[in-house]
VORO-636090 format. One record per residue (C-alpha): x negated, y, z; residue in one letter. Coordinates in steps of 0.5 Angstrom, whole numbers, padded with zeros to 4 digits, always signed. Example, Ala and Ser with C-alpha at 12.3 -4.5 7.8 and 13.67 -1.06 7.14 Angstrom:
2
-0025-0009+0016a-0027-0002+0014s
This chain:
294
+0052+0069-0068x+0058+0070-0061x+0056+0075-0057x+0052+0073-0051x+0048+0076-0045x+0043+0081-0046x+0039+0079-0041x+0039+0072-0045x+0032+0069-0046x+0034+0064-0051x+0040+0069-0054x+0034+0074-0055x+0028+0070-0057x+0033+0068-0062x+0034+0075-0065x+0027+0076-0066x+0027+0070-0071x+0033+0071-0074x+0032+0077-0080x+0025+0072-0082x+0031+0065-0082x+0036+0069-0085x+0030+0070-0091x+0028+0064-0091x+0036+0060-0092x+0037+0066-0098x+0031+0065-0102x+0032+0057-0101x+0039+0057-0103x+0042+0063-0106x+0047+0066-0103x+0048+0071-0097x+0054+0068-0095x+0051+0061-0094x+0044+0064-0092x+0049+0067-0085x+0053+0060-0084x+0046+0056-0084x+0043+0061-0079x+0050+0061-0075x+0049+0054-0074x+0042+0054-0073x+0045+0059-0067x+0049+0053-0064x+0044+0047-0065x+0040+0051-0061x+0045+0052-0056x+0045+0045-0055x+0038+0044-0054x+0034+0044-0048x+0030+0050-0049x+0024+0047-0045x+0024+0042-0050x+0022+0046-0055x+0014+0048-0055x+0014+0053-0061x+0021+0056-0062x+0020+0060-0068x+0017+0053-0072x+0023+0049-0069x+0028+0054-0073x+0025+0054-0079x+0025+0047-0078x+0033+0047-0077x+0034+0052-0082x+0030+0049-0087x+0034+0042-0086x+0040+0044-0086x+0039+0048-0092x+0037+0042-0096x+0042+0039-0094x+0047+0044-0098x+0043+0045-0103x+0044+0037-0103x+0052+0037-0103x+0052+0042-0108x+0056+0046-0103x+0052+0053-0105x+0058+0059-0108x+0056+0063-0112x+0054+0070-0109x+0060+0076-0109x+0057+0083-0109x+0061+0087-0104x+0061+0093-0110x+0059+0092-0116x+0055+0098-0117x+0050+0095-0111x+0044+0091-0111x+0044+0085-0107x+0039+0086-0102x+0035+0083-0097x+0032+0088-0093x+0027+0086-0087x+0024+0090-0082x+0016+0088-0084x+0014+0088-0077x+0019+0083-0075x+0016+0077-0076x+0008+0075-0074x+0003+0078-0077x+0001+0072-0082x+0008+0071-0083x+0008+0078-0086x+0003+0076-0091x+0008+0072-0094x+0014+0076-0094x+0009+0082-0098x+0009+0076-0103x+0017+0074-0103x+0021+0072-0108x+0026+0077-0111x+0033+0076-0115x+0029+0075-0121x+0025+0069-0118x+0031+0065-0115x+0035+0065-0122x+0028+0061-0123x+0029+0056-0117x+0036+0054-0120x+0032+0050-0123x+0028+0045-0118x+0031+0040-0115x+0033+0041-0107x+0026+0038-0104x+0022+0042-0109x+0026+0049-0109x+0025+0047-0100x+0018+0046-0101x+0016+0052-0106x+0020+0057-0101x+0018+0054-0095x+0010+0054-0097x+0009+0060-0102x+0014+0065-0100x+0013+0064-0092x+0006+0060-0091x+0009+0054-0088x+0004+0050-0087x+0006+0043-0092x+0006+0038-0086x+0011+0041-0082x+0015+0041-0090x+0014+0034-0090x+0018+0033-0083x+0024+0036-0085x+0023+0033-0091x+0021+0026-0090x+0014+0026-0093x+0007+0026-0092x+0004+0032-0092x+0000+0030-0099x+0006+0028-0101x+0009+0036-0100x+0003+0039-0103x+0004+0035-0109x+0011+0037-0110x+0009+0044-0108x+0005+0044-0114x+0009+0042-0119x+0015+0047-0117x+0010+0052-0117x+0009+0049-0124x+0016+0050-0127x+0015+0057-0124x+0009+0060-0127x+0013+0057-0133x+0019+0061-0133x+0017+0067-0129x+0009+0068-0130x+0004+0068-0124x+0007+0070-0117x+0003+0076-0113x-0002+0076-0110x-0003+0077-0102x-0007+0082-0104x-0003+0085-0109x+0003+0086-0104x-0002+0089-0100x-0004+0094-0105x+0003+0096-0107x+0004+0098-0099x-0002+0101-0099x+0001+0105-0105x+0007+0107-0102x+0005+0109-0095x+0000+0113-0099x+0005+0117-0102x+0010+0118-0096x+0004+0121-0093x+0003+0125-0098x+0011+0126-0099x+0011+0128-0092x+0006+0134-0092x+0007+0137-0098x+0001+0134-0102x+0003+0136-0109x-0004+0133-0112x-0003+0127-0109x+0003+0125-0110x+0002+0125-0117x-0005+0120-0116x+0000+0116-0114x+0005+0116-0119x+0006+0114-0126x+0007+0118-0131x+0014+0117-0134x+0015+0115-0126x+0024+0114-0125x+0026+0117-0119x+0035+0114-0118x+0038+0117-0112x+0044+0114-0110x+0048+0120-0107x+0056+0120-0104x+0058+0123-0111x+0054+0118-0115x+0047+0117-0118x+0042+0123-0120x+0036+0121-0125x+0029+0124-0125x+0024+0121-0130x+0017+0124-0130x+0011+0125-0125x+0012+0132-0125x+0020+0132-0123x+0019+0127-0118x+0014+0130-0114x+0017+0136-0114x+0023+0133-0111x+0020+0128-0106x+0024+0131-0101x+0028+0124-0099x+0022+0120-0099x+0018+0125-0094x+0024+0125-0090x+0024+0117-0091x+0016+0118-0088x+0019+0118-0081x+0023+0111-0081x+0021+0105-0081x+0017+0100-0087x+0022+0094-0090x+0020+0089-0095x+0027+0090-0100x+0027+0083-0103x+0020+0083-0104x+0018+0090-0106x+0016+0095-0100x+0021+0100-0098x+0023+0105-0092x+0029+0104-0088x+0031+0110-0083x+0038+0112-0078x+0042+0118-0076x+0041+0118-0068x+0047+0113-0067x+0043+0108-0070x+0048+0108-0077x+0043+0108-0084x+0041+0114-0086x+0037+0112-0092x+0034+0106-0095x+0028+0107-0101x+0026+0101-0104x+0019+0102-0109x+0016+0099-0116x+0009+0098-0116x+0005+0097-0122x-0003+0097-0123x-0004+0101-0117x+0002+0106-0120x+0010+0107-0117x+0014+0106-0123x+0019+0106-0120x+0024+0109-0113x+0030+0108-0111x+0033+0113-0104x+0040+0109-0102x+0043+0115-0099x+0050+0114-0099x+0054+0112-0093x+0059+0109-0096x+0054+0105-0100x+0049+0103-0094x+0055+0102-0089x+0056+0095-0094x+0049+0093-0094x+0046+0088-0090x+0042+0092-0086x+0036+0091-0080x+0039+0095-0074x+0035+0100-0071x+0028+0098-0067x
């Protein structure tokens, strides 16, 4: 987006809504690179527009994005996404207080990278409808403006695409599961963070893999016991702020000039983290798309 003023009201509410636009563009199309072109004209619509004109700014956007987004998924403009390192995984990271606290809920339950290989399979409107609805509650009368339907007619495209999912992909999570995993995981930086041995490993998975992605390359601990004795990562991650990372509940923290300190990301299963991943590497945080400091 070019530089404006920062006592800019438009520019800021703007920015308030543009992590929360920029999910929705790359889990509708694909592609980071695309998902920043849709936003940046989102930008210029709007600066066009009469603000006073627009009674819910954060709707009109979503509105804006998801047309636009349609549209490119209909001219089959999409590329193919290029990772600034191979060794990287592609992340959306969104600070999880960002949004609204019902768009929240959703973004608890968003899809993954996983899941988006899946939506290749739907058409333009279906892939639009499921994104909109299921993944940041949209309600199906606003999907059917942007996509000329009725809001019947959206509730039964949103059902057939979720259809073609659960085929390929199995049920999504629940709402509630996608609080459960937070919970879980603020239950262990808590405990990370005071040294609580015995409750860290209540909240651990016996064969639990722990990858630090350090300067000089990945280090591995495999195991409750190990892990928990080296929890000294994630209890500092206890003190920065709470991410969802392509769906997964995360910590993201910064140095005090604001660069990225760390970034840990959690897999949860039945109510145990199976599964972290603490990015400490500079150089590798430094290439990420990463949520300013707040």
């Amino acid at each position: 987006m070019p530089e404006a003023h920062p006592t800019d009201p438009i520019a800021d509410a703007f920015q308030s809504h543009r992590d929360r636009l920029r999910g929705v563009a790359y889990r509708v199309l694909g592609s980071h690179a695309d998902a920043e072109d849709v936003v940046q004209e989102a930008w210029l619509r709007l600066s066009r527009q009469d603000a006073g004109t627009i009674d819910n700014l954060g709707g009109w956007l979503t509105t804006v994005v998801g047309r636009i987004s349609l549209d490119v998924l209909r001219s089959g403009r999409t590329r193919p996404e290029v990772a600034l390192d191979d060794r990287l995984p592609e992340f959306t990271v969104t600070l999880d207080d960002a949004p609204a606290p019902e768009e929240l809920v959703a973004l608890g339950d968003s899809v993954g990278l996983a899941l988006l290989t899946v939506l290749d399979s739907l058409r333009p409107d279906e892939r639009l409808a499921f994104v909109l609805h299921d993944v940041f509650a949209v309600p199906h009368g606003e999907i059917g403006t942007i996509l000329g339907k009725s809001a019947d007619a959206t509730k039964m495209l949103t059902s057939r695409a979720r259809k073609k999912v659960r085929q390929t992909q199995g049920d999504q999570r629940s709402v509630r599961d996608g609080r459960q995993q937070h919970a879980v995981v603020r239950a262990f930086l808590a405990a990370a963070g005071q040294g609580q041995f015995e409750q860290l490993l209540q909240v651990l998975h016996p064969e639990v893999k722990f990858t630090v992605h350090a300067p000089d390359g990945p280090f591995v601990t495999i195991g409750a016991t190990e892990v928990a004795s080296r929890a000294r990562i994630a209890g500092q991650a206890a003190r920065g702020h709470a991410v969802s990372v392509n769906g997964r509940p995360g910590v993201i923290s910064w140095n005090e000039d604001g660069r990225p300190l760390s970034l840990l990301v959690f897999g949860v299963t039945d109510g145990l983290i199976v599964e972290m991943s603490a990015f400490v590497d500079p150089a590798a945080l430094a290439l990420m798309d990463l949520p300013d400091p707040v």
